[in-house]
C-alpha positions, 0 to 999 in steps of 0.5 A: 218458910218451908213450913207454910209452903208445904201446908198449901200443898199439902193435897198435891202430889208427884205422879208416878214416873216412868223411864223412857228412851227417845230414838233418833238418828244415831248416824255418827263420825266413828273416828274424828281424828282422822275426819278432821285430817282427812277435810284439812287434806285440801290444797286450798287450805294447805297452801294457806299455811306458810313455815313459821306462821304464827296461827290463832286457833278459836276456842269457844265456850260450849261444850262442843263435842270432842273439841279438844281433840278437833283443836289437836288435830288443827293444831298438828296439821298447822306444825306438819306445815311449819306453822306455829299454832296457838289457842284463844279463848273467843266467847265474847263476854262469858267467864266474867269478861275476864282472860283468866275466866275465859281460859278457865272454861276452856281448861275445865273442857279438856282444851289444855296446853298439854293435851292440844300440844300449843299454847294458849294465850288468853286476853281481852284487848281487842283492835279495830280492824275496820267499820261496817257500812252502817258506820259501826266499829268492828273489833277482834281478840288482839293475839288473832289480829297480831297473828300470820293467820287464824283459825276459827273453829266452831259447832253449827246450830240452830241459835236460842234467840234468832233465826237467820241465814246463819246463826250459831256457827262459824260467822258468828265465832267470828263477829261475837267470839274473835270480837270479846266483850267489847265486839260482842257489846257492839253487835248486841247493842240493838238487840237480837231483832236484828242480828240476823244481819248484823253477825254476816255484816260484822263477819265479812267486815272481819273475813275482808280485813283480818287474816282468816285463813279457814274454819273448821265446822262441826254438826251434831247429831241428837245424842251431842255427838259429832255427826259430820266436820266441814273445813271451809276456806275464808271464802267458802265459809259464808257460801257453805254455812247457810247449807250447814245449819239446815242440815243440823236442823234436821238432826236437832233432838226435840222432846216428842211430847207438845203439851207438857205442864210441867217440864223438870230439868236437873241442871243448866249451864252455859257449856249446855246452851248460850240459854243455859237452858236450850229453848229449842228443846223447852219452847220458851224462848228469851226473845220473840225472834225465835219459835218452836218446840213443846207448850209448856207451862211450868219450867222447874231448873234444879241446879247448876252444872260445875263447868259453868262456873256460877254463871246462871244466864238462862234461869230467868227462864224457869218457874222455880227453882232451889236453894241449892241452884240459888247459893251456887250464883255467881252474880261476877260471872252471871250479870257480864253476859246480861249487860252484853247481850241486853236481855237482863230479864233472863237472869230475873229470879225464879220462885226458890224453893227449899228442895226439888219436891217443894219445887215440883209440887209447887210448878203442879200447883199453879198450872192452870186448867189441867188434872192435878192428879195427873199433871202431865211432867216430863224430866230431863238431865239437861237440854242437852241429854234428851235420849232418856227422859222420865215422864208421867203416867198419863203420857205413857198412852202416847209413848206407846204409840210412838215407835221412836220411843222405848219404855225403859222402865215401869212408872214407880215413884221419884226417889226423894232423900231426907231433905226433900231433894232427888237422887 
């Protein structure tokens, strides 16, 4: 196949690419330890703990920045006050609706008995703890609602598929990722139209009737580091988060180029994005609920990272892809998220080709109304790592105007081994 495929593109060719540094503001926590300590410090929040109280501590599965230690701190602030913390794996329906999946990606994040200093307990029972006004049933993990008291910690962002008053952040840790599969198929059931309203409606359900003592939030700077922690009492968290997210957005890492033809992303994966491929930063987005960044006309995904466990939600977002990517599918712990949250459309596959230069050549060859000789491509590691990038040579005009962004090396050509794949 690879044969015939290479004769129809025989003509084209990958431009030459240039290494560049994109710069923005790098303000950030230089000792989180002791932030985190310092925002529990609060008499609010300390007088919520009582000796012996069993505490659930949320775990989600992003690659939240230095969530690991975020969760040992919480953990030993809880035992300074006598309680008795443990951790639970809240991500609604990831690592294949299974307690042994999702305590997995947590573990391969560094979020370990040994490391946090308490337990984890893993399941995916869930009890009721109360109905919204619409009628509608409102679940959470079983070990939280049994606790004296829980804690949900999470990163605020802008969402993939909505925009609201809140998106990802605390309140929807707490509707979709305290809720396991079964909450999280409830509040997707109508789509994401309207979960703008549905993840503070099932929240304040929650916040009412189970035993939310605080929520530990973190901001990220452009650079996937922790820019600024909030601990926010019960009460706090839906007056506070609102004002949270516009300040994240203003930090968001965006690819400095609108019009792009070709756009390469070396990996995806759900510890990257809920997308697995951000759409904040690509511009194509798996709902119509959700807008901005870049036009691009071809999306290229090469692989998938280790940490997302085959899951490869979000590829339905590309062109093309490889072989490669395709083999690591794992369809157990991929489809559990696209019955869940009802966008199936986004594990659709791609065009999979042999090898990342067929893939390339192939996203140039099928852009329409541009100069194939000189396609305008940027490349990245991941929707996460938008610092350097690699561009083509008929974007270094533009670049050069910028004085956000650095020339870090002269275009040279992409470094291909024998089988046709980068390195």
């Amino acid at each position: 196949m690879s044969d015939n495929i290479s004769k129809l593109l025989v003509d084209i060719k990958v431009p030459k690419m240039a290494k560049i540094r994109q710069k923005f503001n790098p303000k950030k926590i230089e000792d989180v330890a002791a932030e985190v300590s310092k925002q529990l410090d609060r008499t609010e929040i300390r007088s919520a703990v009582k000796p012996g109280d069993s505490i659930a501590i949320t775990c989600g599965s992003r690659g939240v920045a230095n969530i690991p230690l975020v969760l040992r701190e919480i953990a030993n602030f809880l035992k300074s006050l006598g309680g008795k913390p443990f951790i639970i794996p809240a991500m609604g329906s990831h690592g294949g609706s299974t307690a042994e999946g999702q305590r997995e990606i947590i573990e391969s994040y560094g979020v370990t008995e040994d490391y946090v200093g308490c337990p984890i307990r893993s399941t995916m029972e869930v009890s009721l703890v109360g109905h919204t006004e619409t009628g509608e049933p409102v679940y959470i993990d079983k070990y939280a609602c049994e606790a004296d008291g829980i804690v949900v910690v999470n990163r605020i962002k802008a969402h993939t598929s909505f925009r609201g008053k809140y998106e990802s952040g605390l309140m929807k840790m707490i509707t979709i990722g305290l809720g396991k599969q079964v909450g999280a198929d409830t509040c997707h059931a109508d789509g994401f139209k309207y979960m703008s309203e549905k993840v503070p409606m099932y929240a304040n359900v929650i916040r009412k009737n189970a035993k939310i003592i605080f929520g530990v939030a973190s901001i990220e700077n452009a650079y996937d580091q922790t820019y600024k922690i909030a601990a926010l009492t019960n009460e706090e968290i839906p007056e506070k988060e609102p004002e949270l997210l516009l300040e994240s957005k203003t930090l968001m890492p965006r690819i400095k180029f609108d019009e792009i033809d070709v756009l390469i992303i070396d990996e995806m994966g759900k510890e990257i994005s809920g997308a697995g491929i951000d759409p904040n930063i690509t511009g194509r987005y798996d709902t119509p609920y959700a807008s901005g960044g870049p036009t691009v006309q071809r999306i290229i995904v090469l692989d998938l990272t280790h940490k997302t466990h085959g899951n490869a939600c979000g590829i339905g977002l590309a062109d093309f892809t490889t072989r490669r990517l395709f083999d690591k599918m794992d369809f157990a712990n991929t489809y559990p998220n696209i019955i869940t949250n009802t966008l199936p459309h986004t594990v659709k596959i791609p065009a999979v080709m042999e090898n990342d230069d067929l893939a390339i050549k192939s996203a140039i060859k099928t852009c329409n109304f541009i100069d194939k000789k000189n396609p305008r491509i940027v490349r990245m590691k991941n929707t996460l790592c938008v610092e350097e990038l690699y561009i083509s040579e008929v974007l270094l005009e533009e670049a050069r105007k910028d004085k956000t962004i650095e020339i870090l090396e002269e275009p040279k050509h992409l470094n291909f081994d024998e089988n046709g794949n980068l390195f």
